[in-house]
C-alpha positions as CSV (number, residue, x, y, z in Angstrom):
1,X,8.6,-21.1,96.6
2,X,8.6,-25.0,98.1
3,X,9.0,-27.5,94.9
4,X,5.6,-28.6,94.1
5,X,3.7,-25.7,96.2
6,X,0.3,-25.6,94.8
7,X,-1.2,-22.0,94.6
8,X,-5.0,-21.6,93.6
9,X,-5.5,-18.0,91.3
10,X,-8.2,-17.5,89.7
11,X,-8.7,-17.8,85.8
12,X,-9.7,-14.1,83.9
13,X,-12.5,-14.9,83.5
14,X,-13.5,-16.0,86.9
15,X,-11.6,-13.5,88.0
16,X,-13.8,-11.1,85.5
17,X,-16.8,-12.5,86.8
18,X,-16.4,-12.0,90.5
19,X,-15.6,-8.8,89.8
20,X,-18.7,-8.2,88.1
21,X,-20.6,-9.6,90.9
22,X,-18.9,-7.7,93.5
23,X,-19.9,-4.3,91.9
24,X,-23.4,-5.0,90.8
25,X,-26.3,-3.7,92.9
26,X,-25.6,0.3,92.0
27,X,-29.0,2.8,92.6
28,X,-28.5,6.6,91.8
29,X,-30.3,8.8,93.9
30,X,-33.9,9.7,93.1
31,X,-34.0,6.3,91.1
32,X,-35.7,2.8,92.4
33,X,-33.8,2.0,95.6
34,X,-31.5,-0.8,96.0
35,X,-33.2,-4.1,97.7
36,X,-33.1,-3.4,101.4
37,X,-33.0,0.4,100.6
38,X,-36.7,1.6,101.3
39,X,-37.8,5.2,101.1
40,X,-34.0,6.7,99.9
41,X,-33.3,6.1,103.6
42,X,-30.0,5.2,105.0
43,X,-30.1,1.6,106.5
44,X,-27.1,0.6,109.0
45,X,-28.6,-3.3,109.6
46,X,-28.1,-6.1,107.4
47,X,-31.5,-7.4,104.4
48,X,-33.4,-10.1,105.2
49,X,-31.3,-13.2,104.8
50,X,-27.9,-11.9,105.3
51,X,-25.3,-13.6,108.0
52,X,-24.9,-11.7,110.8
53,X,-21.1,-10.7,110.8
54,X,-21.1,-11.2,114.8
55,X,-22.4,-14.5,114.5
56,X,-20.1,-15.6,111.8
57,X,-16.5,-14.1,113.5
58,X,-17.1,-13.6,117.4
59,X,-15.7,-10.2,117.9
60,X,-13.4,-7.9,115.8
61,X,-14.3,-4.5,113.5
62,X,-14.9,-5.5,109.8
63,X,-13.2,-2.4,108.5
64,X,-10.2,-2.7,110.0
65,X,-8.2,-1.9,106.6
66,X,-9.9,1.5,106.2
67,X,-11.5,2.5,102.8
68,X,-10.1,4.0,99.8
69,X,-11.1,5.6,96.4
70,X,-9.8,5.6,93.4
71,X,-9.4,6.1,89.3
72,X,-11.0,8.9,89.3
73,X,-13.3,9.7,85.8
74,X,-15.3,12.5,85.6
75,X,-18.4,10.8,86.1
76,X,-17.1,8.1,87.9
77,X,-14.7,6.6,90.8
78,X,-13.5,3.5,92.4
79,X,-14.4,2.9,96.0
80,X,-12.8,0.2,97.6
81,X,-12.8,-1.4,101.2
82,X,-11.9,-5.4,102.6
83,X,-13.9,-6.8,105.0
84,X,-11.2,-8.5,107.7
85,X,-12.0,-8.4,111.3
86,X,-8.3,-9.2,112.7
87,X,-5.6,-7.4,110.0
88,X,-3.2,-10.2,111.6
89,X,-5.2,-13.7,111.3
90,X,-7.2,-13.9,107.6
91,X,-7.8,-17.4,108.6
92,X,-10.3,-16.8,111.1
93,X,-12.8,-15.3,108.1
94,X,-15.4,-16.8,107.4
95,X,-15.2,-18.9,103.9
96,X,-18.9,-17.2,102.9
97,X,-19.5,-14.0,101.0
98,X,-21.0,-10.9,102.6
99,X,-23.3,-8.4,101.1
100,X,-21.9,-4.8,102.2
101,X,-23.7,-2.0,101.5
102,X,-22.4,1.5,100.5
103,X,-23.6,5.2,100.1
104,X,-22.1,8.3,98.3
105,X,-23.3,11.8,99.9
106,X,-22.8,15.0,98.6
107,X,-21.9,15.8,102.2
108,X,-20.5,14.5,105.4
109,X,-22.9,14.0,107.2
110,X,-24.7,11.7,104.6
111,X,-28.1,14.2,104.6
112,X,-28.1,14.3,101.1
113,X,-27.2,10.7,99.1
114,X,-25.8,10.8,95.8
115,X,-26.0,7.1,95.5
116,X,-26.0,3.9,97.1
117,X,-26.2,-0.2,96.3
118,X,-24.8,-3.1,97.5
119,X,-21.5,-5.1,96.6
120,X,-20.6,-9.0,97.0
121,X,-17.4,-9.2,99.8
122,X,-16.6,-12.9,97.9
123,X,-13.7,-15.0,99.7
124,X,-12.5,-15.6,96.4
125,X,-10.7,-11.6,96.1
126,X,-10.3,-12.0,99.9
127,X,-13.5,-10.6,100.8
128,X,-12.2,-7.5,99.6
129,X,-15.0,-4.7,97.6
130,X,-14.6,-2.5,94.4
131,X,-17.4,-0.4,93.9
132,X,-17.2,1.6,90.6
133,X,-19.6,4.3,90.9
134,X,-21.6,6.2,87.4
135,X,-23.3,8.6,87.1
136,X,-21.6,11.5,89.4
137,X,-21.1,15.0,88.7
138,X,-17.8,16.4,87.4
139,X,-15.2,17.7,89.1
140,X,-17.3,17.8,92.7
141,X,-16.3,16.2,96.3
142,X,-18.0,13.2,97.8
143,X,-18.2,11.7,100.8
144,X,-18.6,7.4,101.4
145,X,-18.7,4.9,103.4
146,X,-19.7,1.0,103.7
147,X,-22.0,-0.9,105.7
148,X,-22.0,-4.5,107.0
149,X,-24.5,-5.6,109.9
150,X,-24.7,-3.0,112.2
151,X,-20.9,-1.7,112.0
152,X,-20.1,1.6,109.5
153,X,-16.8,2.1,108.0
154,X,-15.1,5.1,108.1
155,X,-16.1,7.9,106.1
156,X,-13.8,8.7,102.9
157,X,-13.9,11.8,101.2
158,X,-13.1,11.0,97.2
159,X,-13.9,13.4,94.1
160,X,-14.4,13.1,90.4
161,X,-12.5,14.3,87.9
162,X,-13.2,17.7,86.0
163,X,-15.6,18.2,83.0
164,X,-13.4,17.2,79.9
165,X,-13.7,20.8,78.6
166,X,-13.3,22.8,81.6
167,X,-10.1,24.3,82.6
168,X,-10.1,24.0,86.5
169,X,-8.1,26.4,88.0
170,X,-5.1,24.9,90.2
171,X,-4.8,20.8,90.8
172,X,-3.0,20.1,94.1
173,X,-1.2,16.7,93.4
174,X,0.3,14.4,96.3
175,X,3.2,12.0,94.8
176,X,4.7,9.0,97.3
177,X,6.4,6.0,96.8
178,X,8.3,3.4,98.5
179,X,6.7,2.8,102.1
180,X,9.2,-0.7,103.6
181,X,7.3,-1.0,106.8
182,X,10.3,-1.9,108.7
183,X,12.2,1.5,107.8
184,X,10.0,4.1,110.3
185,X,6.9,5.6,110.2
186,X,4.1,6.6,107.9
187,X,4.8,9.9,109.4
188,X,4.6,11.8,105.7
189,X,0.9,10.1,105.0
190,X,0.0,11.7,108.1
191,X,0.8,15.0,106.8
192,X,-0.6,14.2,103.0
193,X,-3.7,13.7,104.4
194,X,-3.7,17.1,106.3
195,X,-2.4,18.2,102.8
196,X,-6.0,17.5,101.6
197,X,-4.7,17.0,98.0
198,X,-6.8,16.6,95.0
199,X,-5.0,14.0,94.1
200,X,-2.7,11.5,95.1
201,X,-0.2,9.4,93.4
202,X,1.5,6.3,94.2
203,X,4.1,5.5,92.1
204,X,5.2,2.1,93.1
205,X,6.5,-0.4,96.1
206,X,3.4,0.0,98.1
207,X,4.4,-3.3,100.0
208,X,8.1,-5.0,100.3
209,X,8.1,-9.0,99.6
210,X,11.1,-9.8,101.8
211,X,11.1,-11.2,105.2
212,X,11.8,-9.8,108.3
213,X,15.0,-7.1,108.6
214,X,17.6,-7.2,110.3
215,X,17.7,-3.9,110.9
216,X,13.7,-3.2,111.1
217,X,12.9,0.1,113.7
218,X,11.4,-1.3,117.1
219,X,7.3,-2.2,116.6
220,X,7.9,-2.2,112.6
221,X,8.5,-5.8,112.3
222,X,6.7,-8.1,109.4
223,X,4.6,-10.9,110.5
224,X,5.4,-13.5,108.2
225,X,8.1,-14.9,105.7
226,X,8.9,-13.4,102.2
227,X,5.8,-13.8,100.1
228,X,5.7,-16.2,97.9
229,X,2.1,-17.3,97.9
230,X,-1.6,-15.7,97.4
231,X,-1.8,-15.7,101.4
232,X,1.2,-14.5,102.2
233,X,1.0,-11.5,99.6
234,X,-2.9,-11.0,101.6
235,X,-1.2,-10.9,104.4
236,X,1.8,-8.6,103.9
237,X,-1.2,-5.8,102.2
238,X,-3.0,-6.0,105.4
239,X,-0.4,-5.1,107.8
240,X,0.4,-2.5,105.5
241,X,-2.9,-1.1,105.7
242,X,-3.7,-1.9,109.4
243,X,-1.6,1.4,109.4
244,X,-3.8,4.6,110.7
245,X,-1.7,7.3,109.3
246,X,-2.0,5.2,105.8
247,X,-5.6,5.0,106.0
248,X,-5.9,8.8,106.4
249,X,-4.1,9.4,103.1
250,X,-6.1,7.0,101.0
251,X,-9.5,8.7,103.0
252,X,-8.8,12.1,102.1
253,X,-8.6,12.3,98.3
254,X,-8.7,9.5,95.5
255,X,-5.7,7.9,94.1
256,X,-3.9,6.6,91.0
257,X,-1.5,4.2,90.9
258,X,1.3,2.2,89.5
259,X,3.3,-0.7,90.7
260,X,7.2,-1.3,90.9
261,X,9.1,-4.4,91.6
262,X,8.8,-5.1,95.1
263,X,4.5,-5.7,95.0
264,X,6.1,-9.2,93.3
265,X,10.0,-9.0,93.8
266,X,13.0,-7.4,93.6
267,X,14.2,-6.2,90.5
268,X,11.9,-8.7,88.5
269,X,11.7,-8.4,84.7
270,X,8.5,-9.0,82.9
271,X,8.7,-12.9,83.4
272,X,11.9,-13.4,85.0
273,X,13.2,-12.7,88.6
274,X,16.6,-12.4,90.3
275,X,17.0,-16.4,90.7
276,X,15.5,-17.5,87.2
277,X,12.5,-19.7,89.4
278,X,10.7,-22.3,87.1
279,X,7.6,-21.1,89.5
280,X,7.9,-17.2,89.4
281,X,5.2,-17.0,86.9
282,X,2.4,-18.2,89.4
283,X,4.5,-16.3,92.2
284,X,3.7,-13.4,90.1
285,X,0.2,-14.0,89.3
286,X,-0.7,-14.6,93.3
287,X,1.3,-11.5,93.5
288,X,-0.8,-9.3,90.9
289,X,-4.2,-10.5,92.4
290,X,-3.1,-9.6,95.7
291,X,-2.3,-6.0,94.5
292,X,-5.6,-5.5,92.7
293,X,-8.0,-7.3,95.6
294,X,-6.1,-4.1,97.5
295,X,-6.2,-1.1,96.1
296,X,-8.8,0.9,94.6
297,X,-8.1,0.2,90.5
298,X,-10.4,-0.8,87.7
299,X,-9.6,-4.6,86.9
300,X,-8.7,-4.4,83.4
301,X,-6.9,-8.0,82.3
302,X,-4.4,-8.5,79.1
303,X,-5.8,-10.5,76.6
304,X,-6.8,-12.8,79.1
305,X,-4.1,-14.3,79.7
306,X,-2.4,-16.0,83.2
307,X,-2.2,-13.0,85.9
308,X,-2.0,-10.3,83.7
309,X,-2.9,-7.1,84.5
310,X,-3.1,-3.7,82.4
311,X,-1.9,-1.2,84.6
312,X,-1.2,2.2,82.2
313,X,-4.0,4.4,82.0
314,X,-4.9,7.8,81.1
315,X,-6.4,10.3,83.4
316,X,-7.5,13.6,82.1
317,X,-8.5,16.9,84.8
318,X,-10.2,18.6,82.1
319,X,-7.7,20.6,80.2
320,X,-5.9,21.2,82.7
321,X,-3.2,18.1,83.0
322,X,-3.0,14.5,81.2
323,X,-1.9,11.8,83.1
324,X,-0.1,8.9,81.5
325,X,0.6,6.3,83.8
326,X,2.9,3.8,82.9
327,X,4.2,0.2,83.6
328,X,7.7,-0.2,83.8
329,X,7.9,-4.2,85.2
330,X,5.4,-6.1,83.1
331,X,5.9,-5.7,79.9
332,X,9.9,-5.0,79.8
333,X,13.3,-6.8,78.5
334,X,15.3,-8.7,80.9
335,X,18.2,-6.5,82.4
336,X,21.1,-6.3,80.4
337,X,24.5,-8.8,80.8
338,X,23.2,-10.9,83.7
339,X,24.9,-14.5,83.7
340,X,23.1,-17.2,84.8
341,X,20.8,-14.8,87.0
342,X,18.2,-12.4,86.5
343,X,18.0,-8.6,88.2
344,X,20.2,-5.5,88.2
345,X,23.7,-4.8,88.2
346,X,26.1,-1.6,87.3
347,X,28.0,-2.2,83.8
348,X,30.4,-0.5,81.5
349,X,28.8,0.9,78.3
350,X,31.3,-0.8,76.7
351,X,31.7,-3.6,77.8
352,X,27.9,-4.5,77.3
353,X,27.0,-4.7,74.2
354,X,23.3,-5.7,75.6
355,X,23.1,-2.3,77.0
356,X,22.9,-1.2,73.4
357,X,20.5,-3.3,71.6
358,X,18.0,-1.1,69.8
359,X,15.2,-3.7,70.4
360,X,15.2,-4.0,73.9
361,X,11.8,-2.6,75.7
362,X,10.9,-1.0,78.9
363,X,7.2,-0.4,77.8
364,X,6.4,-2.8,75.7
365,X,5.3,-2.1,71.8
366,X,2.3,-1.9,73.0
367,X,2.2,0.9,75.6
368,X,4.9,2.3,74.0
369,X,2.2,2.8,71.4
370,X,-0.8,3.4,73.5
371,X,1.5,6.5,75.2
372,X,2.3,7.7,71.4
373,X,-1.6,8.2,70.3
374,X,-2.2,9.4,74.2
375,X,0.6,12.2,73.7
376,X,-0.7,13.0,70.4
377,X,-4.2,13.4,70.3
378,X,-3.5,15.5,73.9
379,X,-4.7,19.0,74.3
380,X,-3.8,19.0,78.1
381,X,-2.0,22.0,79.2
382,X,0.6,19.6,81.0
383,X,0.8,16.4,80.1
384,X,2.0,14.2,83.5
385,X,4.3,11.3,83.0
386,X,3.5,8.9,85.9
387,X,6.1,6.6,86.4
388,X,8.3,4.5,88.3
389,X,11.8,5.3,88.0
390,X,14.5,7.8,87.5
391,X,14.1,9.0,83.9
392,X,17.6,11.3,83.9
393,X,20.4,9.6,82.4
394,X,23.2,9.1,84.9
395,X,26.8,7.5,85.1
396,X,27.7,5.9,88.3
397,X,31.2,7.2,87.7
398,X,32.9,9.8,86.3
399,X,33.3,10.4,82.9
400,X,36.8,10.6,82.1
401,X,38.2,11.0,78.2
402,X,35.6,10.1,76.6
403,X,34.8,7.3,78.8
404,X,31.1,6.4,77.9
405,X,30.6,5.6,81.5
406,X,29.4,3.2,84.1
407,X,25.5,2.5,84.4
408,X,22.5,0.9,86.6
409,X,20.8,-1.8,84.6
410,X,17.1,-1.7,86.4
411,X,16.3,1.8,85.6
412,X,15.9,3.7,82.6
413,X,19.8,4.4,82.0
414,X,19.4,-0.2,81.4
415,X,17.2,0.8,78.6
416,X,18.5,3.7,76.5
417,X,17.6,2.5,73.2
418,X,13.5,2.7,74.7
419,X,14.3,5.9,75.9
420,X,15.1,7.3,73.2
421,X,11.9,6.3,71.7
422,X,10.0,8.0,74.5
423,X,11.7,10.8,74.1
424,X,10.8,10.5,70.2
425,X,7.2,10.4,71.5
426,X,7.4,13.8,73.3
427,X,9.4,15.6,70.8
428,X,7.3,14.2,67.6
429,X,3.6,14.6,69.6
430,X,4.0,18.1,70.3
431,X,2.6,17.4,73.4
432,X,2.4,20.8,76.5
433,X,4.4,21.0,79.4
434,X,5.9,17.3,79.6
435,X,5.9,17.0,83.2
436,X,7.7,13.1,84.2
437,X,7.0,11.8,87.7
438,X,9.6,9.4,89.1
439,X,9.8,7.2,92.5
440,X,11.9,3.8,93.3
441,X,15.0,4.9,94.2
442,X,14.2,6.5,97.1
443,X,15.8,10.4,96.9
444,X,14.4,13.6,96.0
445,X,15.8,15.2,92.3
446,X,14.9,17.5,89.6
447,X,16.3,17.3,86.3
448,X,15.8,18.5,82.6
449,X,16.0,15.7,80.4
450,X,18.0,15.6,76.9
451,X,18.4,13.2,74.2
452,X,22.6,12.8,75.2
453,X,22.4,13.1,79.2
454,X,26.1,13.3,79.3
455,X,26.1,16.4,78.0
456,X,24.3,20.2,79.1
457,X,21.7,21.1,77.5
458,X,22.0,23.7,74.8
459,X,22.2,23.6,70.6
460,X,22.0,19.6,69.4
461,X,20.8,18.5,72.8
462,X,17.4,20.5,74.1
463,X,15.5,19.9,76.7
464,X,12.6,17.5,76.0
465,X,11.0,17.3,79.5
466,X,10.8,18.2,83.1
467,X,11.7,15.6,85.7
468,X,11.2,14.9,89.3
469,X,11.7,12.5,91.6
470,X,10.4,12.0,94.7
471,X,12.3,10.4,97.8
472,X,10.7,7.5,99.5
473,X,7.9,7.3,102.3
474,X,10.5,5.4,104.8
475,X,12.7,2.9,102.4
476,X,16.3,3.6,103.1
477,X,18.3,5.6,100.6
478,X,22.3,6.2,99.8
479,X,24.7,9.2,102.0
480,X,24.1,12.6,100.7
481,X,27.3,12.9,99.9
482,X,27.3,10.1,97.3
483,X,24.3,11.5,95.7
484,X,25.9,15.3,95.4
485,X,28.7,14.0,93.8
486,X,26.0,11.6,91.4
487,X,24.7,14.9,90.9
488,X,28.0,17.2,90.0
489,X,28.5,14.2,87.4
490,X,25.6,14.0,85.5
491,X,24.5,17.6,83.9
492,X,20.7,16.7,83.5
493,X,20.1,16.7,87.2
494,X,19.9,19.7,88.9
495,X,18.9,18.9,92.2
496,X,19.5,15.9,94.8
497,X,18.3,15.2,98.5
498,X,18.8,11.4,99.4
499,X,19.0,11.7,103.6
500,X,15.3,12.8,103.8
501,X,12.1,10.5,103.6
502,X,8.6,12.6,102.6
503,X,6.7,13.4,99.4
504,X,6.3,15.8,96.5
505,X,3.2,18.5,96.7
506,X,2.0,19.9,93.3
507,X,0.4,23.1,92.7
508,X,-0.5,22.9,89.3
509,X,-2.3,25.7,87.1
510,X,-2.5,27.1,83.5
511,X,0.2,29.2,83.7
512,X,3.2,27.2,86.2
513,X,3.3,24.4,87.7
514,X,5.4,24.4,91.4
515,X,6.4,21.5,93.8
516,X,7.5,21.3,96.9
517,X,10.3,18.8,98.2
518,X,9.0,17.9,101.9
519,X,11.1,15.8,104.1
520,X,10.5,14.7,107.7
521,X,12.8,15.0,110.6
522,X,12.9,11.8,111.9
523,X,11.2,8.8,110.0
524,X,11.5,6.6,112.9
525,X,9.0,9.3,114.8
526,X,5.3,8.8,113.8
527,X,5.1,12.9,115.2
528,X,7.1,14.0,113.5
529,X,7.5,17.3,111.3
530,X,7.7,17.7,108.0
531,X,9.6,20.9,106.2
532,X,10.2,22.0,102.7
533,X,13.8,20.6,101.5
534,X,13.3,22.7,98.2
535,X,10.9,23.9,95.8
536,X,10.7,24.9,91.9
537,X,8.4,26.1,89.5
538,X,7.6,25.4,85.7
539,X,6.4,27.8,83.7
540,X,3.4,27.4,81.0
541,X,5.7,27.0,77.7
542,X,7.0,25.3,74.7
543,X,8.9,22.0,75.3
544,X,12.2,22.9,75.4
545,X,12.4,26.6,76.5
546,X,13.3,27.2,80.2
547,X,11.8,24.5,82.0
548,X,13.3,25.2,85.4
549,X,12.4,28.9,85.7
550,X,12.8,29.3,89.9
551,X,14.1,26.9,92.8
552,X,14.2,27.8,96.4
553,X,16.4,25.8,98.5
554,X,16.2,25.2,102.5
């Protein structure tokens, strides 16, 4: 950031406020309409006194970002949309707010409204709209859509989350992460949303700060500079989500996410980036309200204070599985044995005693503690670990008398001492089927995790968990033949697959719990196929007995 740069964010509680606003205006069907509404009737035209969007931006569709839905309850969901007529020039919108209207149907054709009301589009949050709808039925499909003048959005289909006693039969879970626009195609959110998940989860680096690549694929350029500011991180989310095959994923099925480093900047720590900047704190906070005026989350702030945002949060599908989404970036330690910089490196165990500070954080006390009573009080038959990064302990090199080994400081294997304390949380809660969900460093793996990952599992060092990792949506990745010998040296993972880009599939019931590895083709084709790489199944059973019980490898 230029010395001196003023960037305008709002304060909480403004922040709070518009919020508030934006998703006022809410009328359940069969009670008094919303103003404008008359008769329970459908109305594509603006109320009495509203702008016309035509006369305030010439030409251009207002939903040109696509809708979304999201954090799901199970009487509840997020609906978000961002009204922006030209994805490529936010400065020619209007600085006035726009009343859009909105309607949930019980089916697709909109015959029969569940509800309906009308949300503030402020230029404050980038005229963007989160509509958190009460009052639905459990564990039931929706369909939705906005309004604004005479133009309709596209319809979204979104569902609630199960009745909190009912056991629901199978869950079919989507998990991405890692979509560099330069690096290809969103070929494998094409094939999620023919997937037609229940669920999807994204698991970080939804955008990448940097500037343009050098070695970007032909039509995948970025528009602007490396974001720095509120505008440019607006800017960098919508050309993101001009992206069609994007916009099909987040219309077929709700999400829940999490962020990583690169919605702020690589390898970032809490407070601290790679270059120590005096201004990354307001960097940071233009980069936070960027990510929530985008996607389709509850705003939830931290005590209030400067851009802070709480983003772990529990998601239950009635008995069936627990989700425990956690935030790996805000709340921990600085990497270990930097000098004079911040970021990640690879050091010796030995030769860092950093590395091996028992107080250093990932979570934070607090999440570490909100994840302890979560796990605990959980009657879940899995409970789902939805996270950023690879969980597995792993030495970058071979371990060689004795040698404790050689390790990356940004992921978990720079935080042992807190992993340990997780894995105190899974083995002391008596928690079901720990289930860990890992993106970030773009490569397919499944592993069995253990206290001492250097050694099998067996007597002294059980298995505490079930891992996997999913490869990236396009961001590039290491040769294969770097990760199979990562894998031969490390004997929690069982499993590695870095030359592919796609997504993990879940089938998740009572009794197993199977995913599929799918990679595409060719990123660089936005047609192209997608194939199983490999597939495994978990049985129903007590933490540490046979997690792994079948793979099938292609």
């Amino acid at each position: 950031m230029e010395p001196g740069r003023r960037i305008l964010l709002l304060s909480g509680a403004r922040l709070s406020a518009l919020a508030a606003m934006a998703a006022a205006g809410a009328t359940l069907a069969g009670s008094e309409p919303a103003r404008g509404q008359p008769g329970g009737q459908a109305r594509a035209r603006g109320g009495a006194g509203q702008p016309s969007p035509g006369a305030l931006n010439g030409a251009g569709y207002p939903f040109s970002l696509g809708v979304a839905s999201g954090s799901p309850l199970p009487t509840s969901v997020v609906l978000w949309t961002r009204i922006l007529y030209d994805p490529f020039n936010a400065a020619a919108m209007p600085p006035l707010a726009m009343a859009v209207r909105w309607e949930v149907a019980h089916d697709e054709a909109f015959r029969s409204i569940a509800a309906r009301g009308n949300a503030l589009a402020a230029p404050e949050l980038a005229h963007s709209v989160h509509v958190d709808v009460a009052g639905l039925e459990p564990g039931r499909w929706y369909w939705y859509r906005f309004m604004l003048g005479d133009a309709v959005s596209p319809v979204g289909r979104t569902r609630t989350a199960p009745a909190p006693d009912s056991m629901p039969a199978a869950l079919k879970l989507a998990v991405a992460s890692c979509q560099h626009w330069e690096f290809g195609s969103y070929a494998a959110h094409r094939h999620i949303a023919a997937a037609a998940p229940d669920l999807v989860a994204f698991l970080g680096d939804y955008i990448y700060e940097w500037g343009a690549y050098q070695r970007q694929h032909p039509g995948r350029a970025v528009r602007s500079d490396e974001s720095y500011t509120l505008e440019q991180y607006r800017a960098r989310y919508a050309q993101y989500k001009s992206d069609a095959d994007l916009q099909a994923a987040h219309r077929a099925a709700p999400w829940i996410l999490t962020w990583d480093d690169h919605e702020v900047a690589n390898d970032y720590a809490a407070d601290r980036d790679e270059r120590l900047s005096a201004t990354f704190a307001a960097r940071r906070a233009a980069a936070y309200q960027a990510y929530y005026e985008h996607q389709p989350i509850r705003l939830t702030l931290q005590g209030g204070g400067y851009g802070t945002l709480r983003m772990h949060q529990r998601y239950d599908w009635g008995r069936l599985a627990r989700f425990h989404v956690l935030d790996n970036r805000q709340h921990r330690a600085p990497q270990a044995c930097t000098v004079g910089r911040g970021g990640s490196s690879s050091v010796y165990w030995r030769a860092c005693a950093e590395l091996r500070d028992p107080a250093r954080e990932m979570l934070g006390r607090g999440q570490q503690r909100w994840l302890e009573q979560g796990l605990k009080e959980s009657t879940a038959r899995w409970n789902i670990l939805a996270q950023q990064t690879l969980m597995a302990g792993g030495s970058q090199v071979p371990l060689v008398n004795g040698e404790a080994g050689r390790y990356w400081t940004d992921g978990w294997d720079g935080y042992p001492a807190a992993r340990q304390r997780l894995y105190d949380a899974l083995q002391g809660s008596g928690a079901a089927n720990p289930l860990v969900l890992s993106g970030d460093v773009h490569t397919f793996y499944a592993a069995e995790l253990t206290r001492d990952g250097r050694r099998p599992a067996g007597a002294g060092n059980p298995v505490l968990a079930t891992e996997f990792c999913g490869t990236s949506i396009t961001s590039g990745s290491r040769a294969q033949a770097r990760t199979l010998q990562y894998v031969d040296m490390n004997p929690q993972l069982k499993y590695g697959r870095s030359d592919k880009r796609g997504y993990m599939l879940f089938d998740i019931g009572p009794e197993r719990s199977r995913v599929q590895f799918l990679g595409l083709d060719d990123v660089r084709n936005p047609a192209s196929p997608i194939a199983t790489l490999a597939s495994f199944t978990v049985p129903n059973s007590k933490m540490g007995s046979g997690l792994i019980k079948s793979a099938t490898f292609n």
